[in-house]
N, C-alpha and C positions, 0 to 999 in steps of 0.2 A: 504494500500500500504506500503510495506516495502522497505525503502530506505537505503543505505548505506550513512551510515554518514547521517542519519537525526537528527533534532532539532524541537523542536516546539517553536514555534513564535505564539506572541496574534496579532489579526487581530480585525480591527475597519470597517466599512464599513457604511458612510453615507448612508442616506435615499433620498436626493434629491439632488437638486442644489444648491449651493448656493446663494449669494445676495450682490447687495452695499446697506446697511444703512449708508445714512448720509455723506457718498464720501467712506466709511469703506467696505471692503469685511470680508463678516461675512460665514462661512463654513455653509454647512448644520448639521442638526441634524445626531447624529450618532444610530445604533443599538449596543445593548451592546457587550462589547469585547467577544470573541471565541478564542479558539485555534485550529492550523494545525499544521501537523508532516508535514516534506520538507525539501529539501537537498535547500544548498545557494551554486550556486557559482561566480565566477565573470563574467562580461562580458566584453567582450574585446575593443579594442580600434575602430576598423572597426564597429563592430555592434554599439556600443554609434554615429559614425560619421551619420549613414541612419534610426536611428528610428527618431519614428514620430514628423512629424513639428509642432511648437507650445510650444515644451518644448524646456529650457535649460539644460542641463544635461552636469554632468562631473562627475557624480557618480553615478554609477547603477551594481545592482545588478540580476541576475536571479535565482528564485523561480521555484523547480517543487514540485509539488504536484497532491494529486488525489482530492480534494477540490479546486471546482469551485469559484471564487473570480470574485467580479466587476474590470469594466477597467474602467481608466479614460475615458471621452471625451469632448477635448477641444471644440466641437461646440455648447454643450448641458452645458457645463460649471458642469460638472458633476464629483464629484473627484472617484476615484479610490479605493479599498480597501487599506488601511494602516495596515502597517505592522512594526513590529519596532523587529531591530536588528541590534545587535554592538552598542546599543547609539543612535539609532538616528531612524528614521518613515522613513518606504519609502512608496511611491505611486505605486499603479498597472498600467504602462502605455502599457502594451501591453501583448498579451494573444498566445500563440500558442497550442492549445490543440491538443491531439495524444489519439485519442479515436479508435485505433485500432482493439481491442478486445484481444491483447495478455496482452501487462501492458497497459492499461488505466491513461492517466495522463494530467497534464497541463505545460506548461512552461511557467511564468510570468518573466515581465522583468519589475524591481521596481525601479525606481531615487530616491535618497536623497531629503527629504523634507527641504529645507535648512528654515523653516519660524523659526524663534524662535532661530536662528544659532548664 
């Protein structure tokens, strides 16, 4: 897929759920880093107000790409592909794919990982 104004971004994507050891939440084990070509751009203030319940969010970003990435889900406690750009990791928390047959693509919408901030 060629995108105007793409970038490639290295991408992490755990294997499982993770866990509390000890009162501590410990991330799952990750698969090793990969790269995707994808255009970044922001999202606005109305879309941040109605995504999904369960997050905090006051920084996100949307991802398209024609590579498939996991999404988070909070009920399965399951994280999201990571992705890091500008400085900082964001999370996959929500997925709108556009498999039309003309461009084939995904639109991900990724929050700041603020752990480690």
């Amino acid at each position: 897929m060629s995108l105007l104004g793409s970038i490639v971004l290295s991408v992490i994507i755990p294997t499982g759920a993770g866990a509390y050891v000890k009162g501590r939440w410990v991330d799952a084990a990750a698969e090793p880093p990969f790269s995707i070509t994808c255009s970044v751009q922001p999202v606005g203030a109305y879309k941040l107000s109605v995504l999904m319940q369960g997050y905090r969010i006051d920084s996100a970003i949307e991802i398209i790409t024609d590579t498939q990435l996991k999404v988070s889900d909070p009920k399965t406690q399951t994280k999201g592909a990571m992705v890091s750009y500008g400085g900082f990791d964001w999370e996959i928390i929500e997925a709108n794919p556009w498999q039309n047959g003309l461009i084939n693509h995904y639109e991900y919408v990724a929050a700041r990982n603020k752990e480690g901030a």
